[in-house]
C-alpha positions as CSV (number, residue, x, y, z in Angstrom):
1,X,56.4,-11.6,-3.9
2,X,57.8,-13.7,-6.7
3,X,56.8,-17.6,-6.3
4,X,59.9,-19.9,-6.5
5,X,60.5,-23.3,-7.5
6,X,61.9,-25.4,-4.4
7,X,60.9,-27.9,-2.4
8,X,62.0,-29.4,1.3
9,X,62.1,-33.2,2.3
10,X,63.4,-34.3,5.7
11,X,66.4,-36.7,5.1
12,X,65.3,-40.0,6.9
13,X,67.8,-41.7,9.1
14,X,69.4,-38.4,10.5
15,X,69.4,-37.4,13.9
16,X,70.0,-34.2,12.5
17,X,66.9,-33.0,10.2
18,X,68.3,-32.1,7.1
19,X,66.2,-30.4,4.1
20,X,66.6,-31.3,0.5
21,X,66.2,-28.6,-1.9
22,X,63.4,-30.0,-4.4
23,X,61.1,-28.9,-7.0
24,X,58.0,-27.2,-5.1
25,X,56.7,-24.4,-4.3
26,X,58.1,-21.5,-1.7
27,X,57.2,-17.7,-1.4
28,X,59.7,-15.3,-1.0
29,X,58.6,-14.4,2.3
30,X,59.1,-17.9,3.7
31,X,55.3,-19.4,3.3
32,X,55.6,-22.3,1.5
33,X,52.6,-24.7,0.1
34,X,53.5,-28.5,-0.2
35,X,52.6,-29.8,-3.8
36,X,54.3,-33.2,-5.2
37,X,54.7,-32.4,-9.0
38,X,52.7,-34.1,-11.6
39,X,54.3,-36.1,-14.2
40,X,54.0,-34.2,-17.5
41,X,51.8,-35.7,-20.3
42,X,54.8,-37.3,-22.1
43,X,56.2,-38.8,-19.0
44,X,53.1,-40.5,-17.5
45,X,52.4,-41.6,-21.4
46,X,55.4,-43.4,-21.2
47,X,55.3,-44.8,-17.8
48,X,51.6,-46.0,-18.9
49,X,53.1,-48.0,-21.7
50,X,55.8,-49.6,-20.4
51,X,54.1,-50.8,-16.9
52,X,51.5,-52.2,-19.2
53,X,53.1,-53.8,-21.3
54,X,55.8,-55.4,-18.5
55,X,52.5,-56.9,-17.2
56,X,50.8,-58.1,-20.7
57,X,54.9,-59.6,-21.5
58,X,55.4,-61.6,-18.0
59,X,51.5,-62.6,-18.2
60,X,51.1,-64.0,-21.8
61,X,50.8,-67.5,-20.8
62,X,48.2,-67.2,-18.6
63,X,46.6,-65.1,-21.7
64,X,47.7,-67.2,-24.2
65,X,46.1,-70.4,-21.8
66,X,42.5,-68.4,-21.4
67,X,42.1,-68.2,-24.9
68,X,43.5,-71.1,-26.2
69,X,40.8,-72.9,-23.6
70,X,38.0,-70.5,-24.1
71,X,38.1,-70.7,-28.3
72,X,38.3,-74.6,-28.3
73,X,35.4,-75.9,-29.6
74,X,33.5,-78.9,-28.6
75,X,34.6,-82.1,-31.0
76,X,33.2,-85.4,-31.4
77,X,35.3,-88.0,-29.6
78,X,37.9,-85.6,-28.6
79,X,37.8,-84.7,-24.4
80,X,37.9,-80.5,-23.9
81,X,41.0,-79.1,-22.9
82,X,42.1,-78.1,-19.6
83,X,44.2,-76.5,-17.3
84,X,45.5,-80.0,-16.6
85,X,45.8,-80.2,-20.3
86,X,48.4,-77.7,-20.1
87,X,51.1,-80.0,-18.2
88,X,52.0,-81.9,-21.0
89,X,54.7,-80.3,-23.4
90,X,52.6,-80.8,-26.1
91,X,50.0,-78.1,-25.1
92,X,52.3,-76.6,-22.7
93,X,54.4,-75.3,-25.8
94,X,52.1,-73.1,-26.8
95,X,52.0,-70.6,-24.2
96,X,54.1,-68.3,-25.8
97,X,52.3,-67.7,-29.2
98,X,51.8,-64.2,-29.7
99,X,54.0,-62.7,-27.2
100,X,56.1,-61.1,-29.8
101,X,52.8,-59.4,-31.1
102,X,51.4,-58.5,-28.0
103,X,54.2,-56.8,-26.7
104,X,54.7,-54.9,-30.4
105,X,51.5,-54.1,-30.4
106,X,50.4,-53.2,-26.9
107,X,52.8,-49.7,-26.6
108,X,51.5,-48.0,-29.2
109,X,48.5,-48.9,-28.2
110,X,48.8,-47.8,-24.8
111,X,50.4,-44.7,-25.9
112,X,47.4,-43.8,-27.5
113,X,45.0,-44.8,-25.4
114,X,46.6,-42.9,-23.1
115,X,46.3,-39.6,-24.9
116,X,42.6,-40.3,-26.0
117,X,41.6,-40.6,-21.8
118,X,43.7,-37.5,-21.3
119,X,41.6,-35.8,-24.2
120,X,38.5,-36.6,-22.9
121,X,39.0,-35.8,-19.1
122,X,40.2,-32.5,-20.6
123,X,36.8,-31.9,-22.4
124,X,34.9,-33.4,-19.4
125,X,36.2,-31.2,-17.5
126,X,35.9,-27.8,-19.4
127,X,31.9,-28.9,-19.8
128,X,31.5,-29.5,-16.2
129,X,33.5,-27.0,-14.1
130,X,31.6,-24.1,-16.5
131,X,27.8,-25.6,-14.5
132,X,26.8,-23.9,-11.7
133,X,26.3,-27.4,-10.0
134,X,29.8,-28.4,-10.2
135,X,29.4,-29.0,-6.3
136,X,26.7,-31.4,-6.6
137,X,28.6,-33.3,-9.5
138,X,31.9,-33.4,-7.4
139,X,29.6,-34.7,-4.1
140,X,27.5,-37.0,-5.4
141,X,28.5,-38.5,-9.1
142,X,32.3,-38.2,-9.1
143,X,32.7,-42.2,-9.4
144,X,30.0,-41.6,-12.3
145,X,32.1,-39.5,-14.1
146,X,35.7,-41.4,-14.2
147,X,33.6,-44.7,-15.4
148,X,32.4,-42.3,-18.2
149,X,35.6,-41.1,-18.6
150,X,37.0,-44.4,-19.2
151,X,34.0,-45.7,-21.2
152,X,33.9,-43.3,-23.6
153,X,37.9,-43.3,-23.9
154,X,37.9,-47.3,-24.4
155,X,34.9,-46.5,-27.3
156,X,37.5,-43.9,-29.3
157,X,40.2,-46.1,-28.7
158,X,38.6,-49.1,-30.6
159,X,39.2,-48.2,-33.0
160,X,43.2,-48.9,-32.3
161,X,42.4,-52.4,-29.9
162,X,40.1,-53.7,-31.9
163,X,43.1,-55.2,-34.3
164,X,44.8,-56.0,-31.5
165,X,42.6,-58.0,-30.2
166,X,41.8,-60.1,-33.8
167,X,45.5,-60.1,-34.1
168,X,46.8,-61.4,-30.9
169,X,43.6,-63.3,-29.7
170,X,44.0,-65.5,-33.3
171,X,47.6,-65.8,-33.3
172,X,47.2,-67.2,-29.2
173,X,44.4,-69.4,-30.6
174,X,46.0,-70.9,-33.2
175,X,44.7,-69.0,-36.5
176,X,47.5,-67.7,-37.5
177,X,51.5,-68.0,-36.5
178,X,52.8,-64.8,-36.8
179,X,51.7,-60.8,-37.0
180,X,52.8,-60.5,-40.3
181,X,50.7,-63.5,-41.4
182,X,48.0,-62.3,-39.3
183,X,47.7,-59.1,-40.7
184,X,47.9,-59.9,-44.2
185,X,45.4,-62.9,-44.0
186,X,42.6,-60.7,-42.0
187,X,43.2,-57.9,-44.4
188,X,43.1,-60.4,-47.2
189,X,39.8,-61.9,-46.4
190,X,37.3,-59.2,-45.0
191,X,39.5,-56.1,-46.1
192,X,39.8,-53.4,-42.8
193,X,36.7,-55.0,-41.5
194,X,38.2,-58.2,-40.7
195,X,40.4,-56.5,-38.4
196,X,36.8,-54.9,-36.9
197,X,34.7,-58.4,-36.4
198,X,35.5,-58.3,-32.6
199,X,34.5,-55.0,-31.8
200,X,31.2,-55.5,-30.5
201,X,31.4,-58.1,-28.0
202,X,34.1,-56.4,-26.9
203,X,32.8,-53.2,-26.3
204,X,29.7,-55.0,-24.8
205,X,32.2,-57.0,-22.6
206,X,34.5,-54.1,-21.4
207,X,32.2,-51.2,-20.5
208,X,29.7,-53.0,-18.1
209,X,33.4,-54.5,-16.2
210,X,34.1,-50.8,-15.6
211,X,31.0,-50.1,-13.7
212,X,30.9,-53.2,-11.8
213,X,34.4,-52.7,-10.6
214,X,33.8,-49.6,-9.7
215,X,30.3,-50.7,-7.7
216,X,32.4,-53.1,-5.8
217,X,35.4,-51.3,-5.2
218,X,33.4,-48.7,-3.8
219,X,31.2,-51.2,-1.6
220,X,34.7,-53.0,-0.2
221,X,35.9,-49.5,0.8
222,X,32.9,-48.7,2.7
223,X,32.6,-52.1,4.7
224,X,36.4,-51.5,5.3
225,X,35.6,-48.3,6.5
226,X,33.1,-49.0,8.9
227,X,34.8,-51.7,10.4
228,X,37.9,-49.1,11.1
229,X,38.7,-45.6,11.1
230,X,42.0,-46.1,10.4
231,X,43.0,-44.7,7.0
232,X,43.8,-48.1,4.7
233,X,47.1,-48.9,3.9
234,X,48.7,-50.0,0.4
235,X,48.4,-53.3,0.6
236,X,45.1,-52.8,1.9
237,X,43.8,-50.9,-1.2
238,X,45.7,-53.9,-3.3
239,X,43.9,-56.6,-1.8
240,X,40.7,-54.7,-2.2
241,X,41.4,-53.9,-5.8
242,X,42.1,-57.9,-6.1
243,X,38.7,-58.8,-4.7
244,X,36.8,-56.3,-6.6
245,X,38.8,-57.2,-9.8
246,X,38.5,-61.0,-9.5
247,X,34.3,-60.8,-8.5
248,X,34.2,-59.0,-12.1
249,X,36.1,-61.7,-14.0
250,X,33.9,-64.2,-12.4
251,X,30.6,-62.2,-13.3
252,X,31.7,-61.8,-16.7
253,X,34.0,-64.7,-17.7
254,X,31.3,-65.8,-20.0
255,X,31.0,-62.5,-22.0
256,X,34.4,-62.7,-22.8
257,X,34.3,-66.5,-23.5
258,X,31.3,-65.0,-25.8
259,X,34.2,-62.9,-27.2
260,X,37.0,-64.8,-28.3
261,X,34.8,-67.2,-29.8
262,X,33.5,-64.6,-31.5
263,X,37.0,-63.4,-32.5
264,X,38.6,-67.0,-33.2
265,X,35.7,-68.9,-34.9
266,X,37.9,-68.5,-38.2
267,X,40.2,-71.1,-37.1
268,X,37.4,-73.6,-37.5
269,X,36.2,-73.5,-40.9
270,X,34.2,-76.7,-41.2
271,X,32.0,-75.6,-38.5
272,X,29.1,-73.5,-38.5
273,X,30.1,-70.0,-38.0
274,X,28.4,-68.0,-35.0
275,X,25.9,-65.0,-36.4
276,X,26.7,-62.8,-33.2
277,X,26.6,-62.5,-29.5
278,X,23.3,-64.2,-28.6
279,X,23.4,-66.8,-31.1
280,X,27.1,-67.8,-29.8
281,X,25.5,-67.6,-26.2
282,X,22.5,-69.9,-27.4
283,X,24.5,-72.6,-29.0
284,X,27.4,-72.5,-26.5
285,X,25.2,-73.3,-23.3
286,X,23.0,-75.7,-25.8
287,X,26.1,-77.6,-27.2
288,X,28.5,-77.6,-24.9
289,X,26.9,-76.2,-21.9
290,X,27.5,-73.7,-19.0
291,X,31.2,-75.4,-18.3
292,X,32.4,-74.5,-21.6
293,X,31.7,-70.5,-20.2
294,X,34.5,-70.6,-17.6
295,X,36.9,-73.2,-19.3
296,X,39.0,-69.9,-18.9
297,X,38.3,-68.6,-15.6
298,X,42.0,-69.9,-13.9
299,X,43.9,-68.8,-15.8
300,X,41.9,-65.6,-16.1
301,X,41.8,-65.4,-12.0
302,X,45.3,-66.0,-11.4
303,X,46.9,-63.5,-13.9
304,X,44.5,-60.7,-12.2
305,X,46.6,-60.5,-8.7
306,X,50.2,-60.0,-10.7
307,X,49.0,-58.0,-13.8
308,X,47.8,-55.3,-10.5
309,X,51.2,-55.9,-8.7
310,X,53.3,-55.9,-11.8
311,X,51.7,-52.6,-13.4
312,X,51.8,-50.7,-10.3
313,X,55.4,-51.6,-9.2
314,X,56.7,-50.8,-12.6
315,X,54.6,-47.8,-13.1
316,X,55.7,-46.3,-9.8
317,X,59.3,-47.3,-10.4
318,X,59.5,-45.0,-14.4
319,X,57.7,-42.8,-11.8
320,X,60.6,-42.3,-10.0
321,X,62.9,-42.3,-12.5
322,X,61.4,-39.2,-14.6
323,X,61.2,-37.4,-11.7
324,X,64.9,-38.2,-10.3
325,X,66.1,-35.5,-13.2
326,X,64.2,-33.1,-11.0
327,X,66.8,-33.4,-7.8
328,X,69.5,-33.2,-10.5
329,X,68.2,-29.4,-11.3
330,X,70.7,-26.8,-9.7
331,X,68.1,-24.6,-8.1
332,X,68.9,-20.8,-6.6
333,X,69.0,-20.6,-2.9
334,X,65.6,-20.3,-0.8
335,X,65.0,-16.9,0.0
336,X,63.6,-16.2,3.6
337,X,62.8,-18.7,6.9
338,X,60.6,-21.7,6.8
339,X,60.6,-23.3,10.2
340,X,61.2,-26.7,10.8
341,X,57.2,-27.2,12.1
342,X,56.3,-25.9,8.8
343,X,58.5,-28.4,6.9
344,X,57.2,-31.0,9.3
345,X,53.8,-30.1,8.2
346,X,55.0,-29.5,4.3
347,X,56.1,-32.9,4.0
348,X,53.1,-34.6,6.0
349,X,51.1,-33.2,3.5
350,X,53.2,-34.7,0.6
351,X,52.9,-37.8,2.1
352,X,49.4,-37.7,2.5
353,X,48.7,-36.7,-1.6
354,X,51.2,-39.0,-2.9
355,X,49.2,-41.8,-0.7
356,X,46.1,-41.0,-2.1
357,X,47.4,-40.5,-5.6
358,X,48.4,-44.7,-5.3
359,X,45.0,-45.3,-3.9
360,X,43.4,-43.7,-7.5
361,X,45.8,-45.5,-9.3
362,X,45.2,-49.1,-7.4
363,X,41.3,-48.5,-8.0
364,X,42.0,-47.8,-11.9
365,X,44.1,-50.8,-12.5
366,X,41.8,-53.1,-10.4
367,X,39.2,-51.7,-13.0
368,X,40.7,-52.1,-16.4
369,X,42.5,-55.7,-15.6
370,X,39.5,-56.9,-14.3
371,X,37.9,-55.3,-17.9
372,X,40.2,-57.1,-19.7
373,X,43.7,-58.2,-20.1
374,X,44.5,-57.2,-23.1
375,X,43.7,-53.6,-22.5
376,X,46.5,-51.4,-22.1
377,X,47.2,-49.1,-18.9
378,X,44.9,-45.8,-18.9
379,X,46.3,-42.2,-18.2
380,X,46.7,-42.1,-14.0
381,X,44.3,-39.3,-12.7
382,X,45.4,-35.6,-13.0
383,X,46.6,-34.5,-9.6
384,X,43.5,-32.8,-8.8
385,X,41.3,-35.4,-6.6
386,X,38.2,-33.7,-7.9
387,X,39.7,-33.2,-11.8
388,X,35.9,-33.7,-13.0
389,X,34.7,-30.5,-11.3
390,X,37.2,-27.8,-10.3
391,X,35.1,-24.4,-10.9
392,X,37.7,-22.3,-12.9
393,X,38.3,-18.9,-11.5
């Protein structure tokens, strides 16, 4: 028969079991299939955005600190800077430089790198699920495929971070004291290229974060999983995340040291400009040596726990809100029986998917904070665990 639109949930905190009449799907003769509805592209665009850039907002000291200690070069008579450095107002008044940027700019942004990893999973996808070895691709390189997913998605949308990150990384350093000022003086100098200078060390510094993430993610989970059978909890797949996240940052603090000196060498005119990535590497460890690598890793470290927390808590709470029109919908009465077992086991099953959806999402954000911090929120995976090979029928 005709397939209807309802769902059941058990009320909670009833000694009666009452069912609430939801979107889902039920067959007119009483069968009914459990399915938690996906946000729609718009929706999860949005929720992207704005859990992103609640994280980047509340974070930007801790940003603003990284760089301001990573791009400060080595002068004679004049002690490094800190964290310590960072206590006195002088220094300490500077942690909010760029935030008005970085929050401007970061929606957009994340808006549209949103659609770009949507696009691509799409076309990913449609290539794969057409091979007669979608099995063996599901099985055996489905990790594989979401880090190329992501990779090629973070290469497309350079073209939008890449100004960004000159923007906000030489505002936060010092360069420059607004976005307006910013924009006009990079465009003034090096025409649209100067808002492209950083683009190589930070696709160099970004893409091998993903796969190491994802390496160690995946190596946590298994020496969790050996040492219990237990499925792992939330906070479980959080402190995980954390661990996996934080290693990266450590591994590859001094690429993205590499980076923003790359990025913010402008603000020091009288000194000899760096001619690229090894060069900068060179001189670095000759003139200043290996400290002056991870002169930003505090900050770096202690922004990565919150930036998970913040975007996941806000992400799940727009969640809830674009979905709460859906138990405003008047809905047509449910046709046929569905026995209480059957909504027992409907709403078991809910549970289960919507737990493993926040496991996905955990692993992803773990991935691109721990890429970098200034890269906005990706599109959350497609319902489908297996989106990268579902045969089509």
């Amino acid at each position: 028969g005709r397939v209807e639109e309802h769902r059941f949930d058990v009320a909670e905190n009833s000694n009666e079991k009452e069912y609430e009449c939801l979107p889902e799907r039920v067959n007119r003769g009483g069968s009914a299939v459990a399915v938690d509805r996906r946000l729609h592209f718009w929706e999860a665009m949005i929720c992207g955005a704005i859990s992103r850039s609640a994280a980047q907002t509340i974070m930007h000291p801790t940003n603003t600190m990284k760089t301001i200690l990573q791009s400060s070069r080595k002068s004679p008579g004049k002690a490094p800077l800190t964290v310590m450095s960072f206590t006195k107002w002088k220094h300490a008044k500077h942690l909010s430089r760029g935030a008005g940027a970085q929050l401007i700019l970061s929606i957009p942004h994340g808006a549209v790198n949103f659609a770009v990893l949507e696009l691509v999973r799409r076309q990913m996808n449609n290539v794969v699920s057409r091979s007669p070895y979608a099995d063996v691709i599901n099985r055996n390189f489905g990790a594989g495929m979401d880090f190329l997913s992501s990779a090629l998605s973070t290469i497309c949308c350079s073209v939008v971070s890449t100004p960004q990150m000159m923007i906000c990384d030489n505002i936060m350093a010092g360069t420059y004291p607004n976005l307006i000022v910013a924009a006009k003086s990079l465009a003034k100098d090096k025409g649209i290229a100067g808002f492209y200078t950083g683009w190589w060390p930070g696709i160099a510094g970004k893409i091998p974060s993903y796969g190491l993430t994802w390496t160690l993610f995946e190596q946590i989970k298994r020496i969790r999983s050996s040492m219990s059978d237990r499925p792992a909890k939330d906070i479980e797949n959080s402190i995980m995340g954390c661990i996996a996240s934080a290693t990266t940052v450590c591994v590859m603090i001094p690429m993205d040291t590499v980076k923003t000196r790359l990025v913010t060498q402008m603000n020091y005119p009288d000194l000899v400009a760096y001619k690229g990535i090894n060069d900068c590497f060179r001189r670095v460890l000759k003139e200043e040596g290996a400290g002056a690598f991870y002169r930003g890793l505090a900050p770096r470290l202690l922004s990565v726990v919150p930036m998970i927390g913040i975007q996941f808590g806000v992400y799940e709470f727009t969640k809830k809100l674009m979905l709460a029109k859906d138990s405003q919908t008047s809905l047509e009465p449910v046709r046929g029986h569905v026995s209480k077992a059957e909504m027992a086991r409907m709403v078991e099953e809910a549970k289960q998917e919507r737990s493993a959806k926040k496991k996905r999402l955990l692993q992803e954000m773990a991935m691109e904070v721990a890429a970098d911090d200034d890269q906005p929120f990706p599109a959350p995976y497609p319902r489908k665990k297996d989106w990268w090979a579902q045969k089509q029928k």
